[in-house]
BAKEDREN-116429 format. One line per 8 residues: number of its first residue (from 1); their letters; for each residue x, y, z of N, C-alpha, C, CB. Coordinates in pm, 1 decimal, always signed. Each point is the difference from the previous one (the first is absolute). Glycine has a CB too. Layout:
// residues N
NUM	A	X Y Z X Y Z X Y Z X Y Z  ...
***
This chain:
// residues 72
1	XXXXXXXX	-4823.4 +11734.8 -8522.2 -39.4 +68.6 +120.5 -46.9 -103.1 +101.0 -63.0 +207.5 -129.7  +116.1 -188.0 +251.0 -93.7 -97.2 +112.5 -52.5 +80.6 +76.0 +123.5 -186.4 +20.6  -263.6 +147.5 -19.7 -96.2 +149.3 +113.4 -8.9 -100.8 +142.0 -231.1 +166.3 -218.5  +233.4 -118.4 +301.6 +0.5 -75.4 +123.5 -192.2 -55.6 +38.4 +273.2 +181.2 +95.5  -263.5 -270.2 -74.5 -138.5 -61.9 -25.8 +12.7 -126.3 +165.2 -19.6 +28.1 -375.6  -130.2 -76.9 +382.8 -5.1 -107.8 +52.3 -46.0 -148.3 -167.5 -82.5 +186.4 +312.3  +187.8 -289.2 -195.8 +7.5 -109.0 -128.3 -10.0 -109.2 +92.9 +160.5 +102.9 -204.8  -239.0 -201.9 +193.3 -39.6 -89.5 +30.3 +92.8 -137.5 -66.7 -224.5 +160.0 +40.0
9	XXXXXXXX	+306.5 -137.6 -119.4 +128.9 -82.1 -59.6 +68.3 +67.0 -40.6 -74.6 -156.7 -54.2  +209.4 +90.2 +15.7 +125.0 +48.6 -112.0 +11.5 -58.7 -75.4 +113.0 +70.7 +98.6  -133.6 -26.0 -226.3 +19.1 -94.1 -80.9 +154.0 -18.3 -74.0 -258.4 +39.0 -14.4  +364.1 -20.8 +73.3 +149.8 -2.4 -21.7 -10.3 -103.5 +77.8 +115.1 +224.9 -41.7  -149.5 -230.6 +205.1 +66.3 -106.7 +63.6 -142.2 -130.7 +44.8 +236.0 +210.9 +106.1  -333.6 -188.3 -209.5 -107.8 -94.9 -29.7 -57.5 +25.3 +207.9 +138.0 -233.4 -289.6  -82.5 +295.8 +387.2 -57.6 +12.9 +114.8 -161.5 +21.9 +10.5 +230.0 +78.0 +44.3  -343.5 -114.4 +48.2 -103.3 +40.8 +11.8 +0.0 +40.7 +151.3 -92.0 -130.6 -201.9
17	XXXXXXXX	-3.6 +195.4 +229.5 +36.9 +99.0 +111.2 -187.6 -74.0 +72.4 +220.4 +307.3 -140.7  -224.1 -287.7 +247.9 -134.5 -15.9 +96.0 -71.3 +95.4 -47.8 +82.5 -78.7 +209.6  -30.1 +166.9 -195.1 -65.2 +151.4 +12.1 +54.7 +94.8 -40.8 -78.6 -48.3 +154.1  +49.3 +147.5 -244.2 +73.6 +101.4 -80.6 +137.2 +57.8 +78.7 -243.1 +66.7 -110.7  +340.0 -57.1 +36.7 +99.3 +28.9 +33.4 +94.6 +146.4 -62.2 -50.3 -263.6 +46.0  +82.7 +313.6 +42.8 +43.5 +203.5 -65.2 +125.2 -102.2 -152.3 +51.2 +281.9 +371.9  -81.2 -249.3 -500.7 +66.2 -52.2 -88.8 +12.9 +145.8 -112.2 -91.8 -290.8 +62.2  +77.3 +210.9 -162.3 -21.4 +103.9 -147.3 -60.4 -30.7 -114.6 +176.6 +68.8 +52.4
25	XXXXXXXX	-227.0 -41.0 -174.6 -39.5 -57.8 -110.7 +111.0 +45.5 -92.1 -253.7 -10.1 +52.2  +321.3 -28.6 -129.8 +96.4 -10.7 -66.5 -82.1 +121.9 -162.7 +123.9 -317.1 +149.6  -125.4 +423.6 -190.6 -77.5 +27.1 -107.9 +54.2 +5.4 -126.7 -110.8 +98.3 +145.0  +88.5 -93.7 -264.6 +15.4 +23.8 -126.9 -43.7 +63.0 -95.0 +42.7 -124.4 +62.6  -2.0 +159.1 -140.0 -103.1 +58.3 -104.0 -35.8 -102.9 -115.9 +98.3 +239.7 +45.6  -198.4 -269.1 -120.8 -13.8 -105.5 -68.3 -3.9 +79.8 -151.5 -126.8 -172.3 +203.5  +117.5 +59.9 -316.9 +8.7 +42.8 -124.8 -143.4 +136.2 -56.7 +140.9 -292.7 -26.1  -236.6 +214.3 +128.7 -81.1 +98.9 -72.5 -12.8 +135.5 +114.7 -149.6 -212.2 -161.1
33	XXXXXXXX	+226.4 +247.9 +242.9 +42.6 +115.6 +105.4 -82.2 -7.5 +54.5 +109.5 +141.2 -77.6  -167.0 -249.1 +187.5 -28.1 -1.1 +96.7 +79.1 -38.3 +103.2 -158.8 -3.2 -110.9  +178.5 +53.4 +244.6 +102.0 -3.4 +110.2 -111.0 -102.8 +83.0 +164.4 +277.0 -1.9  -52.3 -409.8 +62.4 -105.7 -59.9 +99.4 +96.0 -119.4 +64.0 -254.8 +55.0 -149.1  +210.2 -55.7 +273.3 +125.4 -123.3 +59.9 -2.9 -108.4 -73.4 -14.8 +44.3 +228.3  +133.6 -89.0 -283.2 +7.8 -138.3 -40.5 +63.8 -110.1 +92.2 +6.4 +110.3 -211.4  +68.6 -67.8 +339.5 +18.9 -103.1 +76.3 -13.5 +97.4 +175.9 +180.5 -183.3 -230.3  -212.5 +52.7 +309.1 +16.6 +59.6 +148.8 +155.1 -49.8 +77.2 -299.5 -16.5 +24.3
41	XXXXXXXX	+302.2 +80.6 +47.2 +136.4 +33.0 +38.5 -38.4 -29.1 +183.9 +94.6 +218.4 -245.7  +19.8 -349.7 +261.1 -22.0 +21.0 +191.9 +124.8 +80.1 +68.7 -123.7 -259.8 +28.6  +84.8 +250.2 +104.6 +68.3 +101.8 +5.6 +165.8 -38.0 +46.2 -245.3 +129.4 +45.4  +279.2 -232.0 -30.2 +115.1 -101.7 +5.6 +91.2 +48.2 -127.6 -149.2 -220.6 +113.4  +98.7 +183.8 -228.6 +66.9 +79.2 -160.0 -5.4 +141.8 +45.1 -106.8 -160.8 -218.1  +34.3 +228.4 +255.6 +3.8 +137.9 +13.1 +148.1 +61.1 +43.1 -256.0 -26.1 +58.7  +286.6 -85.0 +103.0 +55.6 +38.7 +120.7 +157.3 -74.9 -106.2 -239.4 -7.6 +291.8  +217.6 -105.7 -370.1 +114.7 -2.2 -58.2 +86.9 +40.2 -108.2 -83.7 -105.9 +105.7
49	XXXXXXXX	-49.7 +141.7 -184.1 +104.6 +78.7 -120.2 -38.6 +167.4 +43.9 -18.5 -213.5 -255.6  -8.9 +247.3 +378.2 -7.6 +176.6 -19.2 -63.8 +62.7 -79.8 +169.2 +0.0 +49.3  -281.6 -73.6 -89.7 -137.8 +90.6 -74.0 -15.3 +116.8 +61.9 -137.7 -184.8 -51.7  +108.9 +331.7 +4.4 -40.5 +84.0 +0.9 -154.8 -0.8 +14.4 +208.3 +46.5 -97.6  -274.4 -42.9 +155.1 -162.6 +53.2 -45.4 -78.9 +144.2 -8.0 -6.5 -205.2 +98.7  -55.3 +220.9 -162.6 -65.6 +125.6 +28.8 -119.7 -21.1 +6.6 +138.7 +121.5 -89.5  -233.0 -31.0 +122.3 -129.2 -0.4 +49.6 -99.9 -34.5 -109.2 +70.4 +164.1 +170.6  -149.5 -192.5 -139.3 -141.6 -1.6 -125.3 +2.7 +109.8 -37.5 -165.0 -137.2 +77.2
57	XXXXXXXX	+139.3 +266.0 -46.1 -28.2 +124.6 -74.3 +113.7 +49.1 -87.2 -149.2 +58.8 +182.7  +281.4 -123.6 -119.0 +88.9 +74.4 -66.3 +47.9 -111.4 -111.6 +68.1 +174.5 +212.8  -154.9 -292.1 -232.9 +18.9 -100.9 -108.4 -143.7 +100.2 -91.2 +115.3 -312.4 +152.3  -208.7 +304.3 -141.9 -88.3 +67.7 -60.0 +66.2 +135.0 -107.0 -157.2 -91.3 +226.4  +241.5 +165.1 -108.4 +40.0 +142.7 -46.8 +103.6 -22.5 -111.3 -38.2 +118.0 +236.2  +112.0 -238.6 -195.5 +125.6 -14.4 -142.5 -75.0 -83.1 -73.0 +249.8 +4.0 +98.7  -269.9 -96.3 -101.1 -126.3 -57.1 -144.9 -73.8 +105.9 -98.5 -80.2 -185.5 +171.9  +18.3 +269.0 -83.3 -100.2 +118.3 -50.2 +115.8 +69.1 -74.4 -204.3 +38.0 +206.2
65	XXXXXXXX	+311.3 +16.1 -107.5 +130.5 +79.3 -122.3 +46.1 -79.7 -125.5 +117.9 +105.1 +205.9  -124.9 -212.6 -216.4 +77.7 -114.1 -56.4 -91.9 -56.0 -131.2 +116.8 -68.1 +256.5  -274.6 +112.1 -224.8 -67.6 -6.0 -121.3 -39.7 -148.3 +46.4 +129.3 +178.8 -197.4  -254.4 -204.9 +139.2 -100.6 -138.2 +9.3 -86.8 +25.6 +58.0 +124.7 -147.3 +0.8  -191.2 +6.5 +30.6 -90.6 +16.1 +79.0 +28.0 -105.3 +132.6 -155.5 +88.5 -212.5  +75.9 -70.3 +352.3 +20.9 -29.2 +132.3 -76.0 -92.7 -7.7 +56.2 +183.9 +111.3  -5.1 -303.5 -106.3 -60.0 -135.0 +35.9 +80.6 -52.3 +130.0 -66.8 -58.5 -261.7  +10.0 +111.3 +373.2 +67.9 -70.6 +121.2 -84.5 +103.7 +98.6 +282.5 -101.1 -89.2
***
């Protein structure tokens, strides 16, 4: 899932930004089912591979369907 976020880097294209930039956090579910960004996303990767994002609530709402717990 990528929820649309501000990100202060990317960590795909190692970029750092001045000042927060409209990006994403990249999320997962981990072994012991907790959901939580494991990478940030700028918005350059976004604009080039056609990431989808959805909102925080509606990352919340499919995690919550999806079982675990919300670490993000």
């Amino acid at each position: 899932m990528f929820v649309e976020a501000m990100v202060r880097e990317c960590d795909l294209t190692g970029n750092r930004y001045d000042t927060p930039v409209k990006g994403a956090w990249a999320l997962a579910q981990g072994a012991t089912g907790r959901w939580c960004a494991v990478m940030y996303v700028g918005p350059e990767v976004i604009a080039e591979e056609g990431y989808q994002l959805i909102s925080y609530d509606d990352a919340v709402a499919r995690a919550t369907e999806l079982g675990g717990e919300i670490d993000f």
